[in-house]
C-alpha positions as CSV (number, residue, x, y, z in Angstrom):
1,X,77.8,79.2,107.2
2,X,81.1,77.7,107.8
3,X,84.1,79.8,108.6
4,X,87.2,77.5,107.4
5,X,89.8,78.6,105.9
6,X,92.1,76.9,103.4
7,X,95.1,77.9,101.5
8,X,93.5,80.4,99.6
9,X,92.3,83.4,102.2
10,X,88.8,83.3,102.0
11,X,86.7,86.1,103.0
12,X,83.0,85.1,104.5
13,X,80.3,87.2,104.7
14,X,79.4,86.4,108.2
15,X,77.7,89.6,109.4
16,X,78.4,92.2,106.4
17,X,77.7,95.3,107.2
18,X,76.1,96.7,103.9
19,X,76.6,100.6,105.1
20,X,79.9,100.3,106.5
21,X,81.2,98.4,103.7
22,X,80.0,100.6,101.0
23,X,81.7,103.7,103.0
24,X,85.0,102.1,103.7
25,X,85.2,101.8,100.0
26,X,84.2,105.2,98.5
27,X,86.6,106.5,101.1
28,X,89.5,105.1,99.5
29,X,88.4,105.1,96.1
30,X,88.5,109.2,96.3
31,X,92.1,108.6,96.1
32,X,92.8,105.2,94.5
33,X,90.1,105.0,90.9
34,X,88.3,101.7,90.3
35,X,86.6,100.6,87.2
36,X,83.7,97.8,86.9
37,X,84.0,95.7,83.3
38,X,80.8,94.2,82.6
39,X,81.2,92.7,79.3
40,X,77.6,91.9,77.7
41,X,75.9,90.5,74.2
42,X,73.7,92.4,73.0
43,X,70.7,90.1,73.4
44,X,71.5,90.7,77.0
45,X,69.7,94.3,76.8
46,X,66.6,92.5,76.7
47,X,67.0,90.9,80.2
48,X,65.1,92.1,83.1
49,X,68.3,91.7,85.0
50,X,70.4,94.2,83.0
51,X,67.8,96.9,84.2
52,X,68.2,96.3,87.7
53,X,71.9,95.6,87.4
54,X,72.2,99.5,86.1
55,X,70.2,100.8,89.0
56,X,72.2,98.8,91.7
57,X,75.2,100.5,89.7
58,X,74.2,103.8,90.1
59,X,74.7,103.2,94.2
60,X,78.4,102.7,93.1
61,X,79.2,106.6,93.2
62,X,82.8,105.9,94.1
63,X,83.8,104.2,90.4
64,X,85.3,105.9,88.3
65,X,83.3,104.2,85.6
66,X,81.5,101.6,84.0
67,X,83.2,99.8,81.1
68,X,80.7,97.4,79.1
69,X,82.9,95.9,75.9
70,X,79.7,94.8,73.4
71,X,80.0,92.8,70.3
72,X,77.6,94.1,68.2
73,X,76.7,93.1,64.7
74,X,75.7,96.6,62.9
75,X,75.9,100.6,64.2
76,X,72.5,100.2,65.0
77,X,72.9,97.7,67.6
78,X,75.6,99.6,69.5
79,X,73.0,102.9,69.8
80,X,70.4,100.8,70.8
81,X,72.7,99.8,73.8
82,X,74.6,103.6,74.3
83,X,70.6,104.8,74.6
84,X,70.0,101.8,77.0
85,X,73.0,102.8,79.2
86,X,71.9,106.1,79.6
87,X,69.7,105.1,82.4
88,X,73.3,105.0,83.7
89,X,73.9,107.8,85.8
90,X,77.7,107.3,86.8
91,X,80.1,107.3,84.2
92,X,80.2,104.9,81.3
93,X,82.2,103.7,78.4
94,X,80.4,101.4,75.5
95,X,83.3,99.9,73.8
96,X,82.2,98.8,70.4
97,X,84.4,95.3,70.1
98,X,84.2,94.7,66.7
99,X,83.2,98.2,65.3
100,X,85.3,99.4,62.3
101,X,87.6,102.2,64.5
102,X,88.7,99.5,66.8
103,X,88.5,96.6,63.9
104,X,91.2,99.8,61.9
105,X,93.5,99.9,65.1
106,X,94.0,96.5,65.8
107,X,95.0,95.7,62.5
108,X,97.6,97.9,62.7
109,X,99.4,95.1,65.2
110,X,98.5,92.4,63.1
111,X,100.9,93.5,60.7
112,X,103.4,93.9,63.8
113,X,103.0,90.1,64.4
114,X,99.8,90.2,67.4
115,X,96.7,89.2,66.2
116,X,94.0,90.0,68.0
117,X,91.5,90.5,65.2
118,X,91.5,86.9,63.7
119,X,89.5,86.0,67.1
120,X,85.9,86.7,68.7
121,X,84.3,86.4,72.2
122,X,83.9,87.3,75.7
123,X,87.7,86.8,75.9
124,X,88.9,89.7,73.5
125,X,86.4,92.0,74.3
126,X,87.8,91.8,78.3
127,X,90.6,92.1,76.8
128,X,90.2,95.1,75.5
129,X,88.1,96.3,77.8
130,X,91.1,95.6,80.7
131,X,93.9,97.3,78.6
132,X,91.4,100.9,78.5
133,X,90.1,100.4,82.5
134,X,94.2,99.6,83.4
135,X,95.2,103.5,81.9
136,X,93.8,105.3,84.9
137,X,92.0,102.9,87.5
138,X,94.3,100.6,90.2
139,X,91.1,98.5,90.7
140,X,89.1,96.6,88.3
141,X,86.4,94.5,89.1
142,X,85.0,92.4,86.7
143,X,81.2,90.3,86.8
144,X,79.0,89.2,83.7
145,X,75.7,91.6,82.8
146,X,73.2,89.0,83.4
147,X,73.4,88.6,87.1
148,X,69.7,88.3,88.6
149,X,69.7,89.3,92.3
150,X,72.8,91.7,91.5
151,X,73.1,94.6,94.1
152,X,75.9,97.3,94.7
153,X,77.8,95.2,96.9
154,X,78.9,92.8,94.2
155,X,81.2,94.6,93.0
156,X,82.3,96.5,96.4
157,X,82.9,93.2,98.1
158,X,85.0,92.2,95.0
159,X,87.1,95.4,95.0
160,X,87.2,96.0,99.0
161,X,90.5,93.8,99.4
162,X,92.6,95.4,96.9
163,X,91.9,98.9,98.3
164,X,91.7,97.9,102.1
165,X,95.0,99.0,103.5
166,X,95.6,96.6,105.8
167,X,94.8,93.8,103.3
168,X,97.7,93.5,100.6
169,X,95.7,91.3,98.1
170,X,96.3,91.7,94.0
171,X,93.3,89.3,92.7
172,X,90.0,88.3,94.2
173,X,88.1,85.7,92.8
174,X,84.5,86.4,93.5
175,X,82.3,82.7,95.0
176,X,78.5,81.7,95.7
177,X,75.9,79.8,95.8
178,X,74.8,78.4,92.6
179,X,70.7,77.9,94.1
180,X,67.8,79.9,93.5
181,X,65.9,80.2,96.6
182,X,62.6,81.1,94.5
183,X,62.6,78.7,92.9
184,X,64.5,76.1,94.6
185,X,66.8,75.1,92.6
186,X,70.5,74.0,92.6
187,X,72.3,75.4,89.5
188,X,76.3,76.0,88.8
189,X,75.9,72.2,87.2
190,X,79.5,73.0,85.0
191,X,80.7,73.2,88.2
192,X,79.5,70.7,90.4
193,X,79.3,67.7,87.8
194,X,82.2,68.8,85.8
195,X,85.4,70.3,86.9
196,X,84.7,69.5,90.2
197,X,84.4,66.0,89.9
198,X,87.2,66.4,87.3
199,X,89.7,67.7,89.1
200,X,89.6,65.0,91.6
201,X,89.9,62.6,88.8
202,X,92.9,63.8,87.7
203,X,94.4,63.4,91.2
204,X,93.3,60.0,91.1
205,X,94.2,59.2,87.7
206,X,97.9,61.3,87.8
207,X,98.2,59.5,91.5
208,X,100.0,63.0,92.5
209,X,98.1,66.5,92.8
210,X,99.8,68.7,90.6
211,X,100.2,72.1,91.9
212,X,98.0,73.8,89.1
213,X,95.3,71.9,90.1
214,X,95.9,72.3,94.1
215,X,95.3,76.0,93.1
216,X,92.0,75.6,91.8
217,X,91.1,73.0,94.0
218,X,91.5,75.7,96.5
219,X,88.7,78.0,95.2
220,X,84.9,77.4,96.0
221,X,84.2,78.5,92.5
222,X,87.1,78.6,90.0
223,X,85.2,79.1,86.6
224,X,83.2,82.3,88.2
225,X,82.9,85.4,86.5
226,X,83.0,87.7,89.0
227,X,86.7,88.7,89.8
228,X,88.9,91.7,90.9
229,X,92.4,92.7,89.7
230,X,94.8,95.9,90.4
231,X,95.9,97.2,87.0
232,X,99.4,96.1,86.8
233,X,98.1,92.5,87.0
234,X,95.6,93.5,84.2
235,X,98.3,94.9,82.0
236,X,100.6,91.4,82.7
237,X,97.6,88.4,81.6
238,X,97.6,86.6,78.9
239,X,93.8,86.3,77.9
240,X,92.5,83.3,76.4
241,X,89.5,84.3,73.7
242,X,87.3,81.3,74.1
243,X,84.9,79.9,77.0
244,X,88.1,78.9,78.5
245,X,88.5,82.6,79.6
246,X,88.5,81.9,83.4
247,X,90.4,78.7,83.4
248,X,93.1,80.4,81.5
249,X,92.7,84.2,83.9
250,X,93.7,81.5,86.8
251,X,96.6,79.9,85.2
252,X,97.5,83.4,84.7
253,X,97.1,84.5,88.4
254,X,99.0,81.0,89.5
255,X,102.3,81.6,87.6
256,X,102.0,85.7,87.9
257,X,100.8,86.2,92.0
258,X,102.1,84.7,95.0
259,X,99.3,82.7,97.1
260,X,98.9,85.3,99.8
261,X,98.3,88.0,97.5
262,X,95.2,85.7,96.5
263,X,92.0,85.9,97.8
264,X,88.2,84.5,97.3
265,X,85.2,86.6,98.9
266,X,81.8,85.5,99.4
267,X,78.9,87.4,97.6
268,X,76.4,85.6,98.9
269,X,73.4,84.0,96.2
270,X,73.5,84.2,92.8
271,X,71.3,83.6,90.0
272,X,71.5,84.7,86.2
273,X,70.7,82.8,82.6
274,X,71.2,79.2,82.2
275,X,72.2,78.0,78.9
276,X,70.8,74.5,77.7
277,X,73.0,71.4,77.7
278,X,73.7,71.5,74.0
279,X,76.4,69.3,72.6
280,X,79.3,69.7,71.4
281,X,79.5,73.0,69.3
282,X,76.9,74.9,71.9
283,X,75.5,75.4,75.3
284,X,76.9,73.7,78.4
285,X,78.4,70.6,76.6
286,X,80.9,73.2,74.6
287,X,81.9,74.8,77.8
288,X,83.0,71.9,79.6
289,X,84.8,70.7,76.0
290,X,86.6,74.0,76.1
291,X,87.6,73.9,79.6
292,X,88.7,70.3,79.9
293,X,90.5,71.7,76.5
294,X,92.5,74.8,78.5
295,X,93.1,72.9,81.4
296,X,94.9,70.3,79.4
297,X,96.8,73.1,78.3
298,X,97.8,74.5,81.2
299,X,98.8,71.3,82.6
300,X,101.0,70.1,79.8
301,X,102.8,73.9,80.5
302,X,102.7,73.7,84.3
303,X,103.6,70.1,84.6
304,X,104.5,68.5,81.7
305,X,101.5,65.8,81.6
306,X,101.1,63.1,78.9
307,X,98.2,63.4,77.4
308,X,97.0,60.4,75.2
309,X,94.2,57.8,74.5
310,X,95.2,55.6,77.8
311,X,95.2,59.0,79.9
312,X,92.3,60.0,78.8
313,X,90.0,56.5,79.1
314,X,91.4,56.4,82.8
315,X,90.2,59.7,83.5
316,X,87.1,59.2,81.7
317,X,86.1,56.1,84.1
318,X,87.5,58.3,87.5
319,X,85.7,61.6,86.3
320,X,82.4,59.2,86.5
321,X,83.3,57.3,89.8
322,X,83.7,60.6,91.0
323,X,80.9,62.9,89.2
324,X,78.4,59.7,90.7
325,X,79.0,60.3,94.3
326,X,78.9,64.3,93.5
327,X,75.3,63.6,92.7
328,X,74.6,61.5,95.3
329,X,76.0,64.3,97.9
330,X,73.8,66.9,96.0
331,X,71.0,64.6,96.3
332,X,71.0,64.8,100.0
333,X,72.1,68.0,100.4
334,X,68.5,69.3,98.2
335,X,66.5,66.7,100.4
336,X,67.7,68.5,103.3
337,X,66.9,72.2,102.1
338,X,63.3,71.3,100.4
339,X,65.2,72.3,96.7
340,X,63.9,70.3,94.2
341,X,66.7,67.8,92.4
342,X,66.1,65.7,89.5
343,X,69.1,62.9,89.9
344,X,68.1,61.1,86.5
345,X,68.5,64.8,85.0
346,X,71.7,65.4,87.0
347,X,73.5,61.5,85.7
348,X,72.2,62.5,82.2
349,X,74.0,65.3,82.2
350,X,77.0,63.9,83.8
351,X,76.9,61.0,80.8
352,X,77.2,64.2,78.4
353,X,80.1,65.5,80.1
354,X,81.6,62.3,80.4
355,X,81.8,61.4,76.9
356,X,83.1,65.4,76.0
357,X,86.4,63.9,77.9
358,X,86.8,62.0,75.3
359,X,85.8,64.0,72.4
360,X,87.5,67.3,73.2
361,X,90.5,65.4,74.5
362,X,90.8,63.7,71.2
363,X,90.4,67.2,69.2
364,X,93.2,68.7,71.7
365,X,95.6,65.9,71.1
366,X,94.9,66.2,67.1
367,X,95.5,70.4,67.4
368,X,97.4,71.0,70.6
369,X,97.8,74.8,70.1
370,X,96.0,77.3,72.3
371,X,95.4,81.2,71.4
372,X,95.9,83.3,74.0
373,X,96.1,86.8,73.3
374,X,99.4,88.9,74.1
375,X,99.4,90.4,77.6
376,X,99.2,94.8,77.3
377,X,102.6,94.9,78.2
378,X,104.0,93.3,74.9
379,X,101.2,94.9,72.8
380,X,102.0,97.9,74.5
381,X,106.0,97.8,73.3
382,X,104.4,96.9,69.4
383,X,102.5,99.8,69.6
384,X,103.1,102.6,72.5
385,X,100.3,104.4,72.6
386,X,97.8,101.7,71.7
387,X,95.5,101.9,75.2
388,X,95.4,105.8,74.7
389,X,94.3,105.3,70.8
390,X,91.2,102.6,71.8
391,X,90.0,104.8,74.3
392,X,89.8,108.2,72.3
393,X,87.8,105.8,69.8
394,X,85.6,104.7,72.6
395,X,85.0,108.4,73.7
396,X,84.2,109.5,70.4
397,X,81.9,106.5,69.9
398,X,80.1,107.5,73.1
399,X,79.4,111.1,72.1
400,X,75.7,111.4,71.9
């Protein structure tokens, strides 16, 4: 366990006192509300994990409530997962993404000039999902539904330093480690053979570190799911729709918060689903496209960065100079914890990655525009009332 800190205030878990912690923060919430969003598929309500995830919940007197934004494909679907939820004790809101009501309202705004219905994912359903929990709640902590050694302090730890009153933080970006100690195992592989490595190529490549990627160079995990936010920050993002969603949430913090309002807190191990490598349309291979894809974005925003054939081979050839000694440091570091490590496994998939530089830089180039969709505030001034209208639909969806 190391203790350093860097220039994002990091927040250890040293000695966490489980108890303590948990009380400090249903203390404050009597006063201040918080919300969990836990957006889910609905294949997800097959998972052993969703089960224990709602039991750990139910420790979480102090929210206010649960938010889970579903995409469902029929009505059937989204009772299956209202009678699921019941095992929820605390309060609970199903939000039906894609269900007609919703589907009816949004189209409203379309005609105003924001579309938000031309677009699917885990990116418009958290987008809804923040616009209903930002009404009445000042925290909102946010993880994914198919976390395997999930307990109550998950989301506690991610919500105790925007309630702490001595702490002044807007956003904390939940990190941990990507092993499973059961198995022995060493996942997070986006991470560790992609944007890391990636990251430092673009240092190398750009011969300068631009401040964008200082920022996320500064997080132990920036493409985690697990974050918090207070609701005025919720109501002020610009939400990308695709697997780019936590790529684009950090650009959004970096040009919205000031560093010392930013903070990353340990949550200890953490295991949950592992998609297969795929290529280029699925699995892991389409989220690294689509993050090397928003992070070119950002960058050409931020910093004005040429982006063309030469830029890209040159990155290409660092990213795998750089990816290769990532490997070999993994290598070592399973040899010295007994975790099994296949390296031919690990520099195949760092091949896959490698050549998606050069694919999904080649798409971006050809179609450079990004949809994001409009922060609450401006869909707020199309439409005034628009939070107030999803939610009554949500309510009267959730009737029994």
């Amino acid at each position: 366990m190391d203790i350093k800190q860097e220039e994002i205030t990091t927040l250890h878990d040293m000695h966490v006192d489980k108890i303590q912690l948990m009380k400090h923060v249903s203390d404050v919430a009597t006063e201040i509300p918080v919300s969990v969003i836990m957006p889910m598929l609905y294949r997800e309500i097959q998972s052993e994990a969703l089960a224990k995830i709602l039991n750990q919940l139910n420790k979480c007197t102090y929210l206010k409530e649960v938010i889970v934004p579903l995409a469902a494909k029929s009505e059937e679907e989204f009772n299956h997962v209202k009678r699921f939820f019941s095992k929820l004790t605390i309060p609970k809101l199903i939000i039906w993404c894609n269900g007609p009501k919703i589907t009816n309202l949004l189209t409203e705004i379309k005609n105003q000039g924001l579309d938000v219905i031309s677009y699917s994912g885990k990116g418009r359903d958290l987008w809804i999902a923040l616009g209903i929990a930002s009404i009445e709640s000042y925290g909102i902590a946010v993880h994914d539904a198919d976390i395997q050694n999930y307990d109550e302090t998950i989301p506690t730890k991610l919500l105790f330093p925007l309630l702490e009153p001595e702490l002044d933080f807007k956003f904390n970006k939940g990190y941990y480690a990507r092993t499973s100690i059961d198995k022995t195992i060493m996942y997070g592989r986006v991470f560790r053979l992609f944007l890391h490595p990636l990251l430092r190529a673009l240092v190398d490549v750009l011969k300068d570190e631009p401040d964008f990627v200082r920022f996320l160079r500064s997080f132990r995990y920036p493409i985690s799911g697990e974050f918090a936010l207070t609701c005025d920050l919720a109501r002020d993002l610009d939400v990308p729709y695709g697997w780019g969603v936590e790529i684009g949430i950090m650009a959004e913090i970096y040009r919205n918060v000031t560093m010392k309002r930013v903070c990353q807190t340990d949550l200890g191990f953490y295991d949950h689903k592992h998609q297969e490598i795929g290529n280029t349309g699925s699995g892991l291979v389409k989220m690294t496209g689509d993050i090397f894809k928003s992070l070119l974005r950002i960058l050409i925003e931020e910093d004005h960065i040429r982006i063309d054939q030469s830029f890209l081979l040159s990155l290409r050839v660092l990213y795998h100079k750089n990816a290769k000694n990532c490997i070999k440091k993994y290598h070592a570091d399973a040899r010295f914890n007994g975790i099994r490590y296949d390296r031919h496994l690990e520099e195949s998939m760092m091949e896959q990655f490698s050549n998606e530089i050069m694919t999904a830089g080649q798409n971006y180039t050809l179609e450079p525009v990004y949809t994001r969709l409009p922060d609450w505030l401006r869909t707020i001034s199309a439409k005034r009332k628009i939070r107030e209208e999803l939610l009554e639909i949500v309510l009267e969806n959730n009737k029994v």
